[in-house]
PAZAGU-559316 format. One record per residue (C-alpha): residue in one letter; residue number from 1; x, z, y. Coordinates in Angstrom, 2 decimals. Layout:
PAZAGU-559316
> a, NUM, X, Z, Y;
...
END
This chain:
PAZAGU-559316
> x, 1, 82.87, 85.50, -11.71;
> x, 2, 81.28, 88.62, -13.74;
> x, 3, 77.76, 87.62, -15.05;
> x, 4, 75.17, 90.51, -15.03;
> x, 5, 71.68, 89.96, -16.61;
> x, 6, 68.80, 91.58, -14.62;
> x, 7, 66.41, 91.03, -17.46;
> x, 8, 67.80, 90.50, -20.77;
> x, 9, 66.61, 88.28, -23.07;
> x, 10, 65.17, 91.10, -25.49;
> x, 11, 62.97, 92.14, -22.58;
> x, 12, 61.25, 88.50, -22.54;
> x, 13, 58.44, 88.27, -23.88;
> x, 14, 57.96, 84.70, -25.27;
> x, 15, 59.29, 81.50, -25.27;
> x, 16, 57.42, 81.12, -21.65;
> x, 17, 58.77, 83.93, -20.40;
> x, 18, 61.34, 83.94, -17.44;
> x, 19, 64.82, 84.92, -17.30;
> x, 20, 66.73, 85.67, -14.20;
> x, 21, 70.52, 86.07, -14.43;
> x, 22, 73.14, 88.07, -12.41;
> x, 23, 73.88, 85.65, -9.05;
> x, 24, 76.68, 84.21, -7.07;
> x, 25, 77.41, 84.64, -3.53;
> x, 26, 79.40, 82.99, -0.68;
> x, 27, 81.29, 84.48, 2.28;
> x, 28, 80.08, 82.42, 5.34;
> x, 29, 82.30, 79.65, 6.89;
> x, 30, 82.37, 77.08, 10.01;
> x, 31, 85.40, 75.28, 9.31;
> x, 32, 83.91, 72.24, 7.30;
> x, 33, 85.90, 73.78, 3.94;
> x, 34, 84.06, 73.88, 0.69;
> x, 35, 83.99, 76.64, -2.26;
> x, 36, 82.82, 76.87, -5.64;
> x, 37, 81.54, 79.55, -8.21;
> x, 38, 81.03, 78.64, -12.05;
> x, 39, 78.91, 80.92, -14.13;
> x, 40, 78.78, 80.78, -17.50;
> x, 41, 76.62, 82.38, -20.29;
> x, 42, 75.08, 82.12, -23.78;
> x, 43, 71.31, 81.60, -24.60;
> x, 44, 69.77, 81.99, -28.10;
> x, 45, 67.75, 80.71, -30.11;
> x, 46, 63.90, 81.71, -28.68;
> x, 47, 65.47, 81.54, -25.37;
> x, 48, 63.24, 81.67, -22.72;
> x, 49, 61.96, 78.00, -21.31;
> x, 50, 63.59, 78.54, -17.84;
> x, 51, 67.02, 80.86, -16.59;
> x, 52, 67.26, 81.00, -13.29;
> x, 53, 70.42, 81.68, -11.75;
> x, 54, 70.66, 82.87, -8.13;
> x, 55, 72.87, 81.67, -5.53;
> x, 56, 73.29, 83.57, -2.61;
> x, 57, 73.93, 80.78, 0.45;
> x, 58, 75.10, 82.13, 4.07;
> x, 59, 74.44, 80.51, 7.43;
> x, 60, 76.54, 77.30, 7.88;
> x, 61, 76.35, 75.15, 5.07;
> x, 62, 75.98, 71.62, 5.06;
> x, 63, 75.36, 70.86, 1.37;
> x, 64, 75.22, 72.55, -1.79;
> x, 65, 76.23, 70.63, -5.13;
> x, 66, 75.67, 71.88, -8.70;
> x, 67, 77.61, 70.64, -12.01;
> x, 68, 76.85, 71.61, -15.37;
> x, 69, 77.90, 70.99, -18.99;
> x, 70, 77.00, 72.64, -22.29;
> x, 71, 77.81, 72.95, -25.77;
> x, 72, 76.27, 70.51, -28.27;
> x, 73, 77.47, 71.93, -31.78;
> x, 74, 77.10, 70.34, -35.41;
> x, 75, 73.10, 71.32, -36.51;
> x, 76, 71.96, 71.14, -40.17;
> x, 77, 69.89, 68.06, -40.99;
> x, 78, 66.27, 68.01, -39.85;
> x, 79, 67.24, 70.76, -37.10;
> x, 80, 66.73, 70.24, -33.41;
> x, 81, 70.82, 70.50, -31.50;
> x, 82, 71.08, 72.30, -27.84;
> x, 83, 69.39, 70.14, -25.12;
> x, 84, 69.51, 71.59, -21.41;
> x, 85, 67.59, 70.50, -18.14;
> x, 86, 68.52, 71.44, -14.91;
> x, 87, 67.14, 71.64, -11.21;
> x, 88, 66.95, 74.02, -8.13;
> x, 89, 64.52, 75.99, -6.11;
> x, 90, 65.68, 76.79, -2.08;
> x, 91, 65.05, 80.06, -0.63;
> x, 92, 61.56, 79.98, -0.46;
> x, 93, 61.71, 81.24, -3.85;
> x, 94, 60.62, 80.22, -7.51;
> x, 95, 56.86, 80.84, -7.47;
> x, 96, 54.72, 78.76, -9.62;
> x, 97, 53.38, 76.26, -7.07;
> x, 98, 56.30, 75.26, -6.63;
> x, 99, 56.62, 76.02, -2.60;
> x, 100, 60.62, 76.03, -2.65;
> x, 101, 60.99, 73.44, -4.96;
> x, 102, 63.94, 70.95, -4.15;
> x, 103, 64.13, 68.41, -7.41;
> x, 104, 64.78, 68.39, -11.13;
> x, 105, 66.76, 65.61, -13.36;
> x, 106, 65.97, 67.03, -16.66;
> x, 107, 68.78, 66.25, -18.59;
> x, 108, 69.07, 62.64, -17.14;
> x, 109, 72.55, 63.81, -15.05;
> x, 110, 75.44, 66.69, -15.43;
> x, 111, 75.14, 66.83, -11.42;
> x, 112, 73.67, 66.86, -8.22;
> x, 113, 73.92, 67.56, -4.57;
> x, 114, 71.21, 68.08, -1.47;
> x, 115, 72.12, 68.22, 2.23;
> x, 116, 69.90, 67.64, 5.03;
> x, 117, 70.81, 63.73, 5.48;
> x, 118, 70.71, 62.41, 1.53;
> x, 119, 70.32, 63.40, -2.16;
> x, 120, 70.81, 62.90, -5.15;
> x, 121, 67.94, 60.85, -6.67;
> x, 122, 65.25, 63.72, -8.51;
> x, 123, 66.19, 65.76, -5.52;
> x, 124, 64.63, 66.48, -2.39;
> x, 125, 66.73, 65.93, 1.22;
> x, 126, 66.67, 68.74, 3.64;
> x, 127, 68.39, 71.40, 5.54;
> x, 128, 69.87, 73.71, 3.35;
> x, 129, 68.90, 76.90, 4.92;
> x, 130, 70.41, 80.78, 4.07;
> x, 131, 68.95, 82.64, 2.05;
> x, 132, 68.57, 82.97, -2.28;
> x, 133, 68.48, 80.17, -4.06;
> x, 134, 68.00, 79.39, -7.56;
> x, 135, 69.29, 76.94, -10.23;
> x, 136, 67.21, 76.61, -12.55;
> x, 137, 68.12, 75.80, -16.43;
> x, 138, 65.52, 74.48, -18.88;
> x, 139, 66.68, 75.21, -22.56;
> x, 140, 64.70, 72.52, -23.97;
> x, 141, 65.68, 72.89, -27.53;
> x, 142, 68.66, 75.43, -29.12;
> x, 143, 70.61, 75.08, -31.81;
> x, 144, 70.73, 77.72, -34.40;
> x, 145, 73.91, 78.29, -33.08;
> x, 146, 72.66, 78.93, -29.49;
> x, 147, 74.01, 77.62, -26.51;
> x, 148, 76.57, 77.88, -24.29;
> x, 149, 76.96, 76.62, -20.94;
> x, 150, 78.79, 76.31, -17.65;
> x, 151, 77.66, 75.88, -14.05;
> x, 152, 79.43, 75.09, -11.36;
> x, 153, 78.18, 76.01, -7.52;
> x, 154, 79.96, 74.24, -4.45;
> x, 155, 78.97, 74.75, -1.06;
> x, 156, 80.41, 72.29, 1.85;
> x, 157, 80.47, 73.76, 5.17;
> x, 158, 79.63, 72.40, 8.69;
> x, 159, 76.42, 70.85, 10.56;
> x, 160, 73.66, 70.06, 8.78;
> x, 161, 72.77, 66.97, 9.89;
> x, 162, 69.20, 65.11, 10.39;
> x, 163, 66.72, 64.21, 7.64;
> x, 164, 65.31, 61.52, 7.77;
> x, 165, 61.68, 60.74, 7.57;
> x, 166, 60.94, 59.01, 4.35;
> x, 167, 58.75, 56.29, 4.04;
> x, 168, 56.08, 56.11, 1.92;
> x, 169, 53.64, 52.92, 0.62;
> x, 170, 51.14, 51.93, 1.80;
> x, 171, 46.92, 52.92, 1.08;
> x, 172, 46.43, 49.04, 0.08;
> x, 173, 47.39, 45.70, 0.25;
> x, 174, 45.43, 42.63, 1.31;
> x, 175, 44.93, 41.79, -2.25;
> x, 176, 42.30, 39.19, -3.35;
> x, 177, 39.03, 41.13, -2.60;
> x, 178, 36.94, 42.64, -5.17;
> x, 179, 38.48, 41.46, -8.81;
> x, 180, 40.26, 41.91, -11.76;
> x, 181, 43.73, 43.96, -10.61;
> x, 182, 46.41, 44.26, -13.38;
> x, 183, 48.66, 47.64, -13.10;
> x, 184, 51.40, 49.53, -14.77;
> x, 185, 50.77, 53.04, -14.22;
> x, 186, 53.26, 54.87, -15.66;
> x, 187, 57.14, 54.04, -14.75;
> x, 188, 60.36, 55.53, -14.54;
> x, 189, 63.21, 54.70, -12.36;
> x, 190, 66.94, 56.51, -11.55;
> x, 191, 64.96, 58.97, -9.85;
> x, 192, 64.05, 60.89, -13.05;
> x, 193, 65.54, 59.49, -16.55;
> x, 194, 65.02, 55.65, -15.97;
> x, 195, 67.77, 53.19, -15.55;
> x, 196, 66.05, 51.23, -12.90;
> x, 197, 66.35, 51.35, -9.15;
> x, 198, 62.99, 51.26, -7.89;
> x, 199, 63.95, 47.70, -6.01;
> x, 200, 64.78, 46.40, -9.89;
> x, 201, 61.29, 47.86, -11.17;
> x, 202, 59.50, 46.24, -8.45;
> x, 203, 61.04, 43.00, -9.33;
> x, 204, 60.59, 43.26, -13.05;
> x, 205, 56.49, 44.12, -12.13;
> x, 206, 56.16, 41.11, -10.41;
> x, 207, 57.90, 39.13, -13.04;
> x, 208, 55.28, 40.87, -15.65;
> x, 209, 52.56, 39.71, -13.37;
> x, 210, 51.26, 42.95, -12.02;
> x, 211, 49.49, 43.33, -8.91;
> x, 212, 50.21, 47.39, -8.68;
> x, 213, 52.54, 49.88, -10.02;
> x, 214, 52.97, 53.67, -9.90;
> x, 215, 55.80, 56.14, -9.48;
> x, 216, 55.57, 58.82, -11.84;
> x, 217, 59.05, 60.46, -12.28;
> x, 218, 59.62, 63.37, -14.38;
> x, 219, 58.43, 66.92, -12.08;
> x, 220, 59.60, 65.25, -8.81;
> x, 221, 58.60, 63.75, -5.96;
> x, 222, 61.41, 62.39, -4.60;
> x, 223, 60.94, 58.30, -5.94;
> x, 224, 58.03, 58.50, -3.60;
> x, 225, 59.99, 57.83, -0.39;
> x, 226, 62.06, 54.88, -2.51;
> x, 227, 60.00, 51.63, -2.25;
> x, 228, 60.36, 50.58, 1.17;
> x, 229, 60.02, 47.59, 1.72;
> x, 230, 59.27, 46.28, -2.12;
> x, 231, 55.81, 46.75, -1.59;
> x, 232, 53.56, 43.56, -0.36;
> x, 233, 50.26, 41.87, 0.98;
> x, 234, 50.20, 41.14, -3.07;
> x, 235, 51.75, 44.03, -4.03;
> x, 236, 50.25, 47.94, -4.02;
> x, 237, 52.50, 50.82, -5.25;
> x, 238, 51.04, 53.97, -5.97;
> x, 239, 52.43, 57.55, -5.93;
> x, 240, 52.45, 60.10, -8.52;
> x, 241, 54.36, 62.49, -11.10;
> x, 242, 54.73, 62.45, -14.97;
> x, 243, 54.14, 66.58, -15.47;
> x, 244, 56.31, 67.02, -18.29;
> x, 245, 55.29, 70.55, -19.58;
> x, 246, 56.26, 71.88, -22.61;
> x, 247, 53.22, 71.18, -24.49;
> x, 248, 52.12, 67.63, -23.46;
> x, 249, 52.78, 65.45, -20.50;
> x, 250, 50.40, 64.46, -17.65;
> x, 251, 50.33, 62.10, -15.05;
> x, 252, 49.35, 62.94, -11.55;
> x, 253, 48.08, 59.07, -11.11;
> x, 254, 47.47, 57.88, -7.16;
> x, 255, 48.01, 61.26, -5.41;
> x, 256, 48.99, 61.26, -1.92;
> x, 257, 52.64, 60.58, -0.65;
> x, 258, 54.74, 64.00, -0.97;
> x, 259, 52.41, 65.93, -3.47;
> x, 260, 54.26, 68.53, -6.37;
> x, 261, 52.93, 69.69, -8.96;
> x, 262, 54.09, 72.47, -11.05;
> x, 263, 55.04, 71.93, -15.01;
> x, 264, 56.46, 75.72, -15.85;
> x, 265, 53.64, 76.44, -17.90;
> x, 266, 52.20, 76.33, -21.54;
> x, 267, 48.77, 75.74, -22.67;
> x, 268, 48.51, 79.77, -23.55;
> x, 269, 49.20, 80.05, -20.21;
> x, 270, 46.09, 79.30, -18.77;
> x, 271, 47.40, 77.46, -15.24;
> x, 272, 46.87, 73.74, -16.55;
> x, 273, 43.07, 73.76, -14.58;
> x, 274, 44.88, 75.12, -11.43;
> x, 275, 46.97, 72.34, -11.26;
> x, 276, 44.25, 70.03, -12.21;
> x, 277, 42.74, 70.42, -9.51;
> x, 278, 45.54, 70.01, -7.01;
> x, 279, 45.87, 66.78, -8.56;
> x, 280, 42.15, 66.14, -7.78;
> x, 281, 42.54, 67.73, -4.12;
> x, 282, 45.85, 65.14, -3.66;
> x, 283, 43.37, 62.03, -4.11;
> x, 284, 44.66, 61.48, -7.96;
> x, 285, 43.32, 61.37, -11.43;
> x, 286, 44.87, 63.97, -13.92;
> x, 287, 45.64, 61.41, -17.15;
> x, 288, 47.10, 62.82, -20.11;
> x, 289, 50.16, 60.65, -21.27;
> x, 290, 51.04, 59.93, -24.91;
> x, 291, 48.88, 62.83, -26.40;
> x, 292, 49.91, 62.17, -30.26;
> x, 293, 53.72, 61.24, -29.22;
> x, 294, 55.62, 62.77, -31.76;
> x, 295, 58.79, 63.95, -30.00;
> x, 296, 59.34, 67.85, -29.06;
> x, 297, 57.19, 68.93, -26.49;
> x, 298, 55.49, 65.39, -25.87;
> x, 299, 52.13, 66.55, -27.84;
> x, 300, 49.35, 67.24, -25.89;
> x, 301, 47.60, 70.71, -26.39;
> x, 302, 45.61, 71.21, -23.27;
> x, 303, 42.47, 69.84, -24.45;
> x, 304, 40.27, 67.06, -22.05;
> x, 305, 38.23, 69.28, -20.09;
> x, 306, 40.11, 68.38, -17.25;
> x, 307, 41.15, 64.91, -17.47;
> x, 308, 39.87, 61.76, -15.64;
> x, 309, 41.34, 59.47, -18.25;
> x, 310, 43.46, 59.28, -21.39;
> x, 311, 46.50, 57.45, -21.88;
> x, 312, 45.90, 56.04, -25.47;
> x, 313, 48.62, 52.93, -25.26;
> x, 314, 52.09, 53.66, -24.31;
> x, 315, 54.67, 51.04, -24.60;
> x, 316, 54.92, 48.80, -27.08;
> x, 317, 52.25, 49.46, -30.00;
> x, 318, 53.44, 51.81, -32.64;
> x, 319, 51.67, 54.51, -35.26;
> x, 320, 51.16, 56.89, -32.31;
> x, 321, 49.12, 54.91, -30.66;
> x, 322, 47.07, 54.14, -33.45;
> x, 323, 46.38, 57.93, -33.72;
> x, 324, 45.47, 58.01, -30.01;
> x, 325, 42.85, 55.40, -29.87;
> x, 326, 41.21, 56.35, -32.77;
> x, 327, 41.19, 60.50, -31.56;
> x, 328, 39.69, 58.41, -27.82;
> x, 329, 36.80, 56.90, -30.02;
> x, 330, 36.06, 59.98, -31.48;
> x, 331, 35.96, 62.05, -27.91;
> x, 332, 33.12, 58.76, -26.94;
> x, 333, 30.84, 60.74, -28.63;
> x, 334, 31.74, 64.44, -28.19;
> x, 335, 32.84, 63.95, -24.46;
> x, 336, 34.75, 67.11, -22.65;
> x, 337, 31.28, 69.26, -21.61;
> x, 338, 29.91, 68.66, -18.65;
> x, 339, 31.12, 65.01, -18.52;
> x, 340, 30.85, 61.12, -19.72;
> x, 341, 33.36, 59.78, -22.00;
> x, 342, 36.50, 59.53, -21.13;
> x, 343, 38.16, 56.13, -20.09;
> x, 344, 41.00, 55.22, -21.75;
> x, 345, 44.08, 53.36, -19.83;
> x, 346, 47.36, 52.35, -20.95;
> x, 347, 51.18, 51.48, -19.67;
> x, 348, 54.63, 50.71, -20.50;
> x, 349, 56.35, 54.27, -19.85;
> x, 350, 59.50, 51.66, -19.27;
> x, 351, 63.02, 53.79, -18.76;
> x, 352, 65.48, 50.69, -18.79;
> x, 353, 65.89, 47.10, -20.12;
> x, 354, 64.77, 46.18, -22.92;
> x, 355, 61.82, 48.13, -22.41;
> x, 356, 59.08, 45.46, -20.51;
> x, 357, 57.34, 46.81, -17.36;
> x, 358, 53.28, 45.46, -17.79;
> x, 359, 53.54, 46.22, -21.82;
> x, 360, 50.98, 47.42, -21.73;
> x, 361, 48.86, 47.12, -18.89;
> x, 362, 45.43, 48.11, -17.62;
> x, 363, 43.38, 45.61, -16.17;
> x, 364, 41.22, 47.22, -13.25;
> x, 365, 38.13, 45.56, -11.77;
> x, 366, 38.27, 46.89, -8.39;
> x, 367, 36.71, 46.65, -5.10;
> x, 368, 40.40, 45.55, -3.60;
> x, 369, 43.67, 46.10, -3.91;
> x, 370, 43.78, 49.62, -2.88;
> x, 371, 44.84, 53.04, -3.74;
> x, 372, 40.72, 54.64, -3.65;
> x, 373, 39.21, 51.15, -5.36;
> x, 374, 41.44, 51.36, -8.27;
> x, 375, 41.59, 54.81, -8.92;
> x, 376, 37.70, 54.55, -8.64;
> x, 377, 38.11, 51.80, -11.18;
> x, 378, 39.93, 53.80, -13.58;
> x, 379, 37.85, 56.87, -13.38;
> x, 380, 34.75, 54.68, -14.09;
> x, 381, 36.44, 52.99, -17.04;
> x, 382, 35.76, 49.41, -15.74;
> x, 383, 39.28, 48.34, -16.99;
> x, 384, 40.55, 47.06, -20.12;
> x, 385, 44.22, 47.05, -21.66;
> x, 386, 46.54, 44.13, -22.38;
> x, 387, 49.82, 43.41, -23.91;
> x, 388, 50.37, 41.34, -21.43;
> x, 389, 49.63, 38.71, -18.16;
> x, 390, 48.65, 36.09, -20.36;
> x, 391, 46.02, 38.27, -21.95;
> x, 392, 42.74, 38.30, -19.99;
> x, 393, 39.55, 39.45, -21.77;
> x, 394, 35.65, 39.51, -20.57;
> x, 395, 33.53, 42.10, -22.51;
> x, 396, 29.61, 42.43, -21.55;
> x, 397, 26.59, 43.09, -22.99;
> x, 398, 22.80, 41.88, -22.13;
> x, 399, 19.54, 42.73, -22.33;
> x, 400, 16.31, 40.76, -23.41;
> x, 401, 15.02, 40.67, -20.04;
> x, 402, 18.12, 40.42, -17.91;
> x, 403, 19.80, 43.69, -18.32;
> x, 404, 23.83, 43.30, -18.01;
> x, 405, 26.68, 45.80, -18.25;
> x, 406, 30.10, 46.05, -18.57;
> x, 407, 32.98, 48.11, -19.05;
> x, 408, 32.80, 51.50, -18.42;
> x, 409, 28.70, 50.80, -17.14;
> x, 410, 25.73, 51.92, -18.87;
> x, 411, 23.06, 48.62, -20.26;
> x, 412, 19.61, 50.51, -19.87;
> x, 413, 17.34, 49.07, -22.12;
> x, 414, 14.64, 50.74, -24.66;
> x, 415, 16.24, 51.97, -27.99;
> x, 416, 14.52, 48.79, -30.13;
> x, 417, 15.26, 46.10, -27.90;
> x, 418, 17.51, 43.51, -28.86;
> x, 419, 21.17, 43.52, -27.13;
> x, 420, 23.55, 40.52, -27.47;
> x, 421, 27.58, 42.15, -27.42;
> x, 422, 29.71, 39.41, -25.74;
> x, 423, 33.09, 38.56, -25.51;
> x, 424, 35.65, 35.83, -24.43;
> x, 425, 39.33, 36.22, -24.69;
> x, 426, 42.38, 33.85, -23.15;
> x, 427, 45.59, 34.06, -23.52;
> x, 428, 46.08, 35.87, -26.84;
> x, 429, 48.70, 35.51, -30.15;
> x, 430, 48.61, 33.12, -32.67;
> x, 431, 45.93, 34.54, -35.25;
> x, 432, 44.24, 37.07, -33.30;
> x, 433, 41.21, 38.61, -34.77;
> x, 434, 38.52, 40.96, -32.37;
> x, 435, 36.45, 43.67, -33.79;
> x, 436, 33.57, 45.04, -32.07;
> x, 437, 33.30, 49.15, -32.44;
> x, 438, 30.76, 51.27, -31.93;
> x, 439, 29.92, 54.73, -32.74;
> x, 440, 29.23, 53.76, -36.69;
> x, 441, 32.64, 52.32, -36.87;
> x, 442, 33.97, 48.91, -37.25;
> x, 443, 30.26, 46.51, -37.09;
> x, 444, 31.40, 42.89, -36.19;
> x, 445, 35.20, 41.15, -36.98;
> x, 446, 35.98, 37.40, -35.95;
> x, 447, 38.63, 34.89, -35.26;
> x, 448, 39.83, 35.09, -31.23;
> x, 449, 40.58, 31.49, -31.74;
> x, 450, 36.70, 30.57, -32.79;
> x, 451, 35.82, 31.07, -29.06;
> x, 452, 33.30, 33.28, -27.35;
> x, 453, 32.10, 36.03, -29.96;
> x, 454, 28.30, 37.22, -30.05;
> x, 455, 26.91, 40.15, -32.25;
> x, 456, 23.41, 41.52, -31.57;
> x, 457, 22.13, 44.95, -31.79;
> x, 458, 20.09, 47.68, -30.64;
> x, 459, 20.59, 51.25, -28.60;
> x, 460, 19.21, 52.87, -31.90;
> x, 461, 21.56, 51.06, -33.74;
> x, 462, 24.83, 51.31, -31.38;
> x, 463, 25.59, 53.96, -28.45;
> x, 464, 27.96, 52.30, -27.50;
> x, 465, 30.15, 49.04, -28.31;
> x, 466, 33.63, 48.30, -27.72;
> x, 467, 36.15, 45.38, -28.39;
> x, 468, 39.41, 45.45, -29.81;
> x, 469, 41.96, 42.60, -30.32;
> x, 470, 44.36, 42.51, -32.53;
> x, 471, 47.58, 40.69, -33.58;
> x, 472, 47.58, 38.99, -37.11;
> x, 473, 49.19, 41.58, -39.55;
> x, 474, 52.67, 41.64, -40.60;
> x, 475, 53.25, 39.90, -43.98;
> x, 476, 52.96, 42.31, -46.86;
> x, 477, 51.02, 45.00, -45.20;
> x, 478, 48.58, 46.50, -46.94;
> x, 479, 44.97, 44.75, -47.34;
> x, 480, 42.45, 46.25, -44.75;
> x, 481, 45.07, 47.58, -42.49;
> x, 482, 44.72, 45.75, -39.24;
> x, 483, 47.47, 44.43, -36.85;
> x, 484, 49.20, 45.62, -33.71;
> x, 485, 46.88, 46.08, -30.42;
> x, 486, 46.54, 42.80, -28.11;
> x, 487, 43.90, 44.02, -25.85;
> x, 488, 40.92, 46.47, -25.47;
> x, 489, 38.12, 47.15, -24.13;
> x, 490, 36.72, 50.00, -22.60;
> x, 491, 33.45, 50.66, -23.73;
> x, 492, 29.66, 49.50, -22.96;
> x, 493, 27.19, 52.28, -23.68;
> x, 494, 23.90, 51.18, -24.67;
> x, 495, 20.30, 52.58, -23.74;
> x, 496, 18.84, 55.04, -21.05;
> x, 497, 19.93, 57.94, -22.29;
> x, 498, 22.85, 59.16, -19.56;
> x, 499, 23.09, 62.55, -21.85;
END
């Protein structure tokens, strides 16, 4: 097959910019035979950040199936090789919004098919109908060299088949009432790049001790009709995406069952609010994800104006993290305009074994065990983060008179009157120490193992206070520097001031 460009790559204007390729086409057919068309080009460095390649599908077909491969040449030291994701748009066309979108594996798998009865997991079942359609290639990063690559179009003829209805989880389970709920928030299964079945990430939650979990696959929805029947009267799962743009990822956190959203975009694009807000409209809390990850494209540059929370703890605890939390702390007091501070929450981001599902974890202090209660929990910042199950921390302060907040709530007392900072921890390492933060810094440091800690201050003194625990630090490192994250706190803000 001859490949024509209709825009060439001269014409594009930026790395954001869009370039559609010459298409293949199909004679129809009704005798259940299949047929194939490969296409293959070269992209350059400065490539565009999506090709879209047109395939023209007749009347008839029962399932369409897509294989690709690509060159991965020898790169000079300290440069980034050829990396390609793929996925496909149906005839309802490629508009941001994402209206004909029909899945996306990244660069998880070299193939996939749809037809109207299954798909491939990342992909979306359903009839597929005449008319264009588009694969769609993602040139995540090109070797000096460029890249080369090869796709490969079959089309299997004869009835379509049924879809069938998926099912999706529940809005809550019975749960215990209002308490402390303990949540992983940010997964991934074989329905994006994860290793896990969803029924083997359900199991290993349990085993971690959680009481909910959420699906966020990579810029599909398609794990959200995977769970039946792993879900309990113990047990809540949650819906939701990981947005994996090319400047920072978000997570779509507790929308409803089905919901897209669209990650073609940079932040000099200008569409991240847009899509904001369909999060918001879909029930769920826009949460940027890693925001000081260091990998390509994993950095978050959309700012916080629109974000419910922030994801400062990802995994286990490592120097990203570190710069996360303390870029949070500084946001406590310069919050995103026309809002409070911003809650922080944490979670494993777990692809496969080893990785643990639950480390970390945000503990929630919700209503019930429901999707609205713990989303509500979130937003609010009544939650803390954990390592762990064993880990469970309480984290209040009072007032001379009676007064009492906690995380995430507001202790209104006048500016000079005394405030006592409390906090009790079980369940943590071997030589833990907890530091109490406020807006001045580090103000109070002492042993977990001593028991209950108490400092005292004042509004004027503290805006707010927060707790941190930490593990004891490595031998050898350097004096001052302190350990690896156990738990924290979300914080207490301290006088009347709601400003």
């Amino acid at each position: 097959m001859e490949r024509r460009d209709v825009l060439r790559l001269s014409a594009v204007a930026g790395a954001t910019g869009v370039l559609t390729l010459g298409g293949v086409s199909f004679a129809a057919a009704d005798d259940g035979s299949e047929r194939s068309r490969t296409l293959k080009g070269h992209l350059p460095t400065g490539a565009p950040d999506f090709v879209y390649l047109p395939v023209e599908v007749p009347s008839g077909v029962r399932e369409i199936e897509v294989a690709y491969t690509y060159d991965k040449p020898s790169v000079p030291e300290g440069t980034k090789g050829n990396a390609l994701d793929i996925g496909i748009f149906d005839e309802r066309g490629t508009a941001l919004g994402g209206r004909g979108f029909r899945g996306w594996s990244g660069g998880a798998r070299d193939r996939f098919s749809i037809s109207a009865e299954k798909a491939t997991p990342g992909y979306l079942a359903g009839p597929v109908r005449e008319g264009t359609w588009h694969v769609v290639l993602g040139p995540y990063t090109v070797a000096p060299q460029g890249l080369d690559y090869e796709v490969t179009v079959t089309l299997r003829y004869g009835s379509p088949g049924t879809t069938p209805r998926p099912v999706h989880p529940p809005e809550r389970a019975r749960g215990r009432g209002r308490a402390w709920y303990r949540g992983d928030c940010h997964l991934h299964t074989v329905h994006s790049d994860g290793k896990r079945t969803p029924q083997e990430a359900a199991g290993a939650a349990r085993q971690a001790g959680l009481d909910f979990i959420a699906t966020t696959e990579h810029n599909t929805t398609s794990g959200h009709g995977a769970w039946a029947g792993l879900w309990g009267e113990d047990f809540l799962i949650l819906c939701g995406e990981e947005v994996t743009t090319r400047n920072g990822h978000v997570l779509a956190l507790g929308t409803d069952p089905g919901t897209f959203v669209d990650w073609r975009y940079r932040a000099r694009d200008g569409h991240f609010s847009r899509f904001a807000r369909r999060i918001r409209r879909a029930g769920g809390l826009v949460v940027p994800a890693h925001p000081d990850c260091p990998f390509v494209g994993c950095q978050w540059k959309f700012g916080y104006e629109d974000a419910d929370a922030v994801e400062v703890w990802n995994g286990p605890w490592t120097a990203d993290d570190e710069l996360a939390v303390a870029a949070w702390d500084n946001m406590l007091m310069a919050p995103p305009p026309g809002r409070g501070p911003l809650p922080a929450i944490g979670n494993s981001d777990a692809h496969a074994e080893p990785q643990k599902v639950g480390l970390p974890q945000t503990v929630v202090l919700a209503e019930d065990l429901s999707r609205q209660a713990l989303l509500e929990g979130m937003r609010k910042g009544r939650s803390y983060i954990a390592e762990s199950s064993d880990v469970s921390v309480k984290f209040s302060a009072s007032g001379p008179h009676g007064e009492h907040a906690g995380m995430g709530e507001r202790l209104r007392v006048e500016r000079d009157a005394e405030v006592t900072v409390r906090l009790d921890v079980s369940g943590a390492p071997e030589g833990a120490t907890a530091r109490f933060l406020t807006d001045q810094g580090e103000m109070f440091a002492g042993p977990v193992a001593a028991g209950p800690l108490e400092w005292r201050t004042t509004a004027s003194l503290a805006a707010y206070v927060r707790a941190e625990i930490r593990r004891r630090p490595p031998v050898g490192s350097p004096a001052g520097l302190p350990g690896a994250m156990a738990a924290m706190t979300n914080p207490v803000r301290l006088g009347r001031d709601d400003a």
